[in-house]
Structures are given as C-alpha cells and as structure tokens.
C-alpha positions in Angstrom: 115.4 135.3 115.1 118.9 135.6 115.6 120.8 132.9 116.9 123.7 134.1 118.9 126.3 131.3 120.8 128.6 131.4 123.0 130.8 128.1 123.6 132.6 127.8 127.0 134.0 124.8 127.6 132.0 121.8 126.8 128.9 124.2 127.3 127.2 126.2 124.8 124.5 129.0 125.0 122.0 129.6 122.3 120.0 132.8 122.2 116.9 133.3 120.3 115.4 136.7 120.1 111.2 136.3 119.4 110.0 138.6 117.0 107.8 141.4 118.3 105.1 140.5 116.7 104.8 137.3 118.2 102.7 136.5 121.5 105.4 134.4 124.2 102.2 133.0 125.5 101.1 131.3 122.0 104.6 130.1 121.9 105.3 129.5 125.6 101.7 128.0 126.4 99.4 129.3 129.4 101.4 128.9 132.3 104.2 128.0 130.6 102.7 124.3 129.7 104.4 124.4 126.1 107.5 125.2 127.4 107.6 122.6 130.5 107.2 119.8 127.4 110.2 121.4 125.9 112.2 121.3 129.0 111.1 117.5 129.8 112.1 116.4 126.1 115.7 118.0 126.6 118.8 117.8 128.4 119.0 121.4 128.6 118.7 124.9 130.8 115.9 127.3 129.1 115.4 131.1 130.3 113.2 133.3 129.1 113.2 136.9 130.2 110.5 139.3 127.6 111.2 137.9 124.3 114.6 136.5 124.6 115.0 132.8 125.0 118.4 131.6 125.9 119.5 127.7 126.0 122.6 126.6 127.4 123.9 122.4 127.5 125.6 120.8 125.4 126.4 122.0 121.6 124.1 119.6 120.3 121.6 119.4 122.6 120.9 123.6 122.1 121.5 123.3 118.7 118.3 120.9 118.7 116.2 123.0 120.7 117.0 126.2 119.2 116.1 124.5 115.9 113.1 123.1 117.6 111.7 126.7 118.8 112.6 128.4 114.9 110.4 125.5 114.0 107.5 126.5 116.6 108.0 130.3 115.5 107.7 129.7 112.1 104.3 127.3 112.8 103.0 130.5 114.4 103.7 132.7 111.5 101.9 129.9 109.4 98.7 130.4 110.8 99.1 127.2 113.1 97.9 127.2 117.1 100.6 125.5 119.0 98.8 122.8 120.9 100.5 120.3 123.6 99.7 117.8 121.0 101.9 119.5 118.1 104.4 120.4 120.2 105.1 116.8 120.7 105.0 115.9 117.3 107.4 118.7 116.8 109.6 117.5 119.0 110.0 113.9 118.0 110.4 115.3 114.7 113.4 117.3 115.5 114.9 114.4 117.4 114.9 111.9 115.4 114.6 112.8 111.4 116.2 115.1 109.3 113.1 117.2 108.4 111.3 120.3 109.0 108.4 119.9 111.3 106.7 123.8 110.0 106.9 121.8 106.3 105.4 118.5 107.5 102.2 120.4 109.4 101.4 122.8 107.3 101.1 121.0 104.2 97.4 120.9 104.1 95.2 118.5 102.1 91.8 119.9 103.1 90.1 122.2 104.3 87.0 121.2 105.7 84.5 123.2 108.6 87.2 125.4 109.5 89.3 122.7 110.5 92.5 121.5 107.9 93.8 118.1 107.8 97.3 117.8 107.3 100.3 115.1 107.6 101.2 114.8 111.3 104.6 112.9 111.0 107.5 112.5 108.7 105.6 109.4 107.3 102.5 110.7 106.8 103.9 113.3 104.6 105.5 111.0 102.5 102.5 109.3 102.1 100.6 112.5 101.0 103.9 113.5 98.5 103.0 109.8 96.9 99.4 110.2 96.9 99.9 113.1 95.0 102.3 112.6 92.4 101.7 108.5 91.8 98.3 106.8 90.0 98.2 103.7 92.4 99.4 104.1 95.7 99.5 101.2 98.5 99.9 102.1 102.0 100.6 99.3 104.7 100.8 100.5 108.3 99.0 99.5 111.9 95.6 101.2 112.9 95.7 105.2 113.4 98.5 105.7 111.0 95.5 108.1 108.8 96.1 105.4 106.2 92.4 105.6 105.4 91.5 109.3 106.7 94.2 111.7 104.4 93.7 108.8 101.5 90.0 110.1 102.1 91.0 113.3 101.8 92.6 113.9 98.8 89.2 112.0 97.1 87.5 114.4 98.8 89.9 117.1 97.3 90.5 115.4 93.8 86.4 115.7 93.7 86.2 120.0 95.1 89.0 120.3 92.0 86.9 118.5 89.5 90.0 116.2 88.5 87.5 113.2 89.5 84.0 112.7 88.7 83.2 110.5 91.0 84.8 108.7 94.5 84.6 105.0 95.0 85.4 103.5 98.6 85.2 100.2 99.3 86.7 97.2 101.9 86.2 93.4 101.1 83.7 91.9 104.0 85.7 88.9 104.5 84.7 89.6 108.9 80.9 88.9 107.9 81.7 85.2 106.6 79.3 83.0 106.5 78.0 84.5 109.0 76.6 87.2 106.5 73.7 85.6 105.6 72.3 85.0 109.3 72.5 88.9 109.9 68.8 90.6 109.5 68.0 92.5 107.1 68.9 93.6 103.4 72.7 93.1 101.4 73.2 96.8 102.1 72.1 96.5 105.8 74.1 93.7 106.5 77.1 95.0 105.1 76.8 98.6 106.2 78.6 97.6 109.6 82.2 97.3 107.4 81.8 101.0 105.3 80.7 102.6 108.5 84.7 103.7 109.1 84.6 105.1 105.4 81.6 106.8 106.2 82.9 108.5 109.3 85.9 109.7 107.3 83.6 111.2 104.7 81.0 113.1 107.3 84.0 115.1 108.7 84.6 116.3 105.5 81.6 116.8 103.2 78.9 118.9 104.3 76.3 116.4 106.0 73.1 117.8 104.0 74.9 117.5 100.2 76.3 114.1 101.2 73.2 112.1 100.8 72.7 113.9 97.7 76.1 112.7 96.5 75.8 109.2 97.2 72.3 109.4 95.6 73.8 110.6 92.4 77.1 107.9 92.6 79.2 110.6 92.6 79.9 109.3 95.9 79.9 105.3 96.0 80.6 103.1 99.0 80.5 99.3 98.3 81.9 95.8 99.3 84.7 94.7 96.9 82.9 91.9 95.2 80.5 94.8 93.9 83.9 96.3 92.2 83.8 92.7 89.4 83.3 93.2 85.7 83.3 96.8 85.9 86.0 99.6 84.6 86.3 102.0 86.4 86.8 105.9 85.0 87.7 109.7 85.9 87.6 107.8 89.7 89.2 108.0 92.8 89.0 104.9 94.2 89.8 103.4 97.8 90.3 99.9 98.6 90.4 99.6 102.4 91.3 96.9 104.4 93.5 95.0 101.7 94.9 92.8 104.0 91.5 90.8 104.3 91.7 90.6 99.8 93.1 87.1 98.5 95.8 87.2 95.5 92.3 87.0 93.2 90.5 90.0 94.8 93.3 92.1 94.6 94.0 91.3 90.5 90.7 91.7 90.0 90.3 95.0 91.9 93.6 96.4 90.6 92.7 95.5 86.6 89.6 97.6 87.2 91.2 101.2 87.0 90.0 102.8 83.9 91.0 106.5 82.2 91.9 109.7 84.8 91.5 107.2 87.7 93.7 106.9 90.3 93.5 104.8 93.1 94.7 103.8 96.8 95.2 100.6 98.2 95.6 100.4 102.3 95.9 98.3 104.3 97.7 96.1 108.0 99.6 92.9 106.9 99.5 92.5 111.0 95.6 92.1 111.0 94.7 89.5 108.3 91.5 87.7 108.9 91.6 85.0 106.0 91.5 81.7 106.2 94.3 79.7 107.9 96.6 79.2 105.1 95.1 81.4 102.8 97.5 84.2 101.2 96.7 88.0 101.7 96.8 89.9 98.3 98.3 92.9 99.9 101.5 90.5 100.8 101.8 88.9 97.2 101.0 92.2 95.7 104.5 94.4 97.0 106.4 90.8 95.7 105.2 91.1 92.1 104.3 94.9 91.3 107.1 96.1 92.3 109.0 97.4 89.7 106.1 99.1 87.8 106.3 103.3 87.4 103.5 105.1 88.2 102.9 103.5 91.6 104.3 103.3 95.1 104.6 101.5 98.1 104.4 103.4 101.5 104.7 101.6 104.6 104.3 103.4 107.6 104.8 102.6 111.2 104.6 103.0 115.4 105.6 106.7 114.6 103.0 107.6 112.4 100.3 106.5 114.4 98.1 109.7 115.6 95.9 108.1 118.3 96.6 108.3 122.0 100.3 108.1 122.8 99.5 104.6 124.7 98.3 103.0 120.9 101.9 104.0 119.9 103.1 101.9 122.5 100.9 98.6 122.1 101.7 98.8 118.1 105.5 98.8 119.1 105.3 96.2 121.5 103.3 93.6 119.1 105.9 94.3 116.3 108.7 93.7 118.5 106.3 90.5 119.6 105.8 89.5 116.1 109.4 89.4 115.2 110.8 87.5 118.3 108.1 84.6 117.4 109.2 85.0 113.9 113.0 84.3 114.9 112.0 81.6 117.6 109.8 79.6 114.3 112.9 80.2 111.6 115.5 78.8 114.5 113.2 76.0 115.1 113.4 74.6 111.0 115.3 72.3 109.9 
C-alpha cells in the first residue's frame, strides 16, 4: 500500500494502491456488497479503477477509511475471509476506538472443526488478554457478549495444552426453586435444563464422539454450584456461570475452592438477577470487596461487545439507558 494525498482546500484525496497479489473481489465483496457497507458507514467519495482505490472528503474522514481498508488488506493477508459481518465490526472498530481491528480478529483462542474462534470487538479482546494473563477473572456483561463461549474456550484450550487436567463448568440453579423438586425425573435430569448452554458451548468445540468419554472420566465435569461445597479444587479450569443468580455465601464458598494450577472464571449479568426480592447478588458484593487483590481482574463488557443480531445490540442499549433513568427518577425521589 502506499498512501498518497493530495489536500485541496478543505478536501483531501487518499489513494491506496492494492497489492497484486490480492483479489479486489475478496476485498471489494461480490458485486461490490463489501464496499457499498463501506460507502454507507462514511461521509466520503470512493473510486476504484483495477487495483487503485482512491477516497476523497474531508481529511479525517479519508484518513479513517484509508486506515479502515489497510485494516481489511491486512485481514486478508491473515488468512481471514472478509464477510459483511466483519466488515462491520471493522468498521465500528475504526470509528470509535483507538485499536487495530487485523489485531483484535485474528487473535485466535481455538481452533476447533476448521472453524477459529476469536475476539470480535475491542472488549472481547480485552477480556481474552485477562483471561490469559490473570488466575481469577470475572466478566459482567448482557447476553451475547461471548462471556461464557471464549471463557469456554480457553478451558477447552488450557485442556489440548495439558496446562489443566481437568475442566469444571458450573451455574447455581437458583431458576428451578422450589420448583425443583416437582420436575420428573433424577437430580441430574432435573437440572440438566440450566448446563444445557455449557453444553452447547462445549459440542462446538470438542469432537462429539471423545466428549462423552471426557465427561465419563471427569476430565470434563458439568455440575450445579451447590455440588462445588467442601471440595478443593486442583490443576482445574473452572467456570462459574450465571453469577448473578450466586448470594454473597455461594460466591465465598465457590471462590475459596480454587486449589494448585487452577484458574478460574466468574461471569455473569448484574441486569438479570433472579434472587429473592431483597436478597444480595454475590457478583455485586464481590467487585466491592476483592477489588484490590493481584492476580485477578474485573472485565465488564457492554452493548458493543455483544455478537448476536445487530437488533440484540439495540434492546441491550435501550434497557441500560432504561435502567438508569429509573435509577435517577428513585435517587431524586429520597429524602
């Protein structure tokens, strides 16, 4: 690439010459369906003629899409298929952080049926950066953020490198109730209904026919938290999921279970508690008293990370916003 400009006026024209080597339509999209997201996301001209792409608006406008299409280039020369879907995360990357998008989706975690799973925002990659470095990590974030999914794999990973023995997922049941008991069936029946999201995450990336085999052995184990009491825990990589739904109690008790070479993840929505009316979550008191302990972090993450349809983006945004106007209406109505 070489970047050449040419400033007249309060215009400026950005050329970008495509390497040779590279196809215009993985870059451009059939039909041109890549590039028409480009256009729509910016306030500027774009002309391509052969391999030369030239951009002309306003300084910082080209600037931003010139440094959007090096950032789609080097994707391609990554290995990476440019789809409308990262595209747009590309482009809200270059908008509005101060990263590079070709670092953020190519840093994979796993590699698992041909398919790799990577972050997909800025947020998500810090989250993967503190699952990697940190023994206890807590994510808090709305649904579809891949709190659960990329905590799953780097287990999954941890396990393939032999720095874990064994994995350990498991979710407090606190939806069941007393309710539990009136459901047919045995325990494991009855709970099975609140792993089956931890089981999902695990199909799509253990090979189906060695996965019962794991789980016979324990080196895969998947079990409600109150099955987590009494017990240390070693050489584990264990997942707490759902957090919010853990009283002050739970959460103690699950975090003083970590043993030798274990490290674990706590995630979980402080937006979706389903304790009793007046009843504390553990994953609120927890960020006010472990805070200032090394060796573990606290990622939140937010609308922006979430990787579901573009709609669930919006609906997350819109309750937040919702949340905090009722929270400022109740602290202007106190005394």
């Amino acid at each position: 690439m070489n970047p050449e400009e040419q400033v007249a006026g309060t215009s400026t024209q950005v050329k970008i010459l495509v390497p040779g080597s590279q196809s215009m339509v993985s870059l451009l999209g059939e039909r041109d369906e890549l590039l028409k997201l480009v256009e729509a996301a910016f306030d500027s001209h774009i002309l391509v003629r052969g391999n030369e792409i030239t951009i002309t608006g306003v300084e910082a406008e080209t600037e931003r899409v010139a440094r959007l299409f090096e950032e789609l280039i080097e994707l391609i020369e990554r290995g990476q298929q440019l789809t409308p879907s990262s595209v747009g995360k590309t482009i809200d990357m270059i908008k509005e952080d101060d990263v590079r998008p070709s670092e953020v989706l190519t840093d994979v975690l796993l590699t698992s049926r041909g398919r790799s799973i990577a972050p997909q925002t800025v947020g998500q990659k810090g989250y993967v950066d503190a699952l990697r470095r940190s023994t206890l990590v807590f994510a808090i974030g709305p649904a579809g953020t891949g709190k659960t999914y990329l905590a799953v794999a780097t287990a999954v990973r941890a396990l393939q490198a032999r720095e874990v023995s064994r994995i350990i997922l498991t979710r407090p049941a606190v939806e069941a109730g007393e309710k539990l008991g009136f459901l047919p069936g045995t325990l494991y029946e009855k709970i099975d209904p609140y792993l089956r999201p931890l089981y999902d995450a695990l199909y799509e990336m253990i090979d189906p026919d060695s996965f019962p085999r794991l789980v016979e052995r324990g080196t895969i184990e998947i079990a409600p938290l109150a099955f987590m009491r009494g017990r240390t825990l070693n050489n584990s990589f264990i997942i707490l999921d759902e957090a919010q739904n853990t009283s002050p109690e739970q959460m103690k008790m699950f975090l003083t279970r970590l043993g030798f070479g274990s490290r674990a993840v706590v995630n979980g929505d402080i937006t979706q508690v389903d304790l009793p009316p007046g009843q504390r979550s553990g994953l609120i008191v927890v960020e006010e008293i472990l805070q200032e302990i090394e060796g573990l972090e606290f990622v939140h993450l937010g609308a922006r990370d979430v990787v579901r349809h573009k709609i669930v983006q919006d609906i997350v945004e819109a309750y937040r916003r919702y949340g905090e106007q009722r929270d400022g209406e109740a602290g202007s109505t106190r005394p």
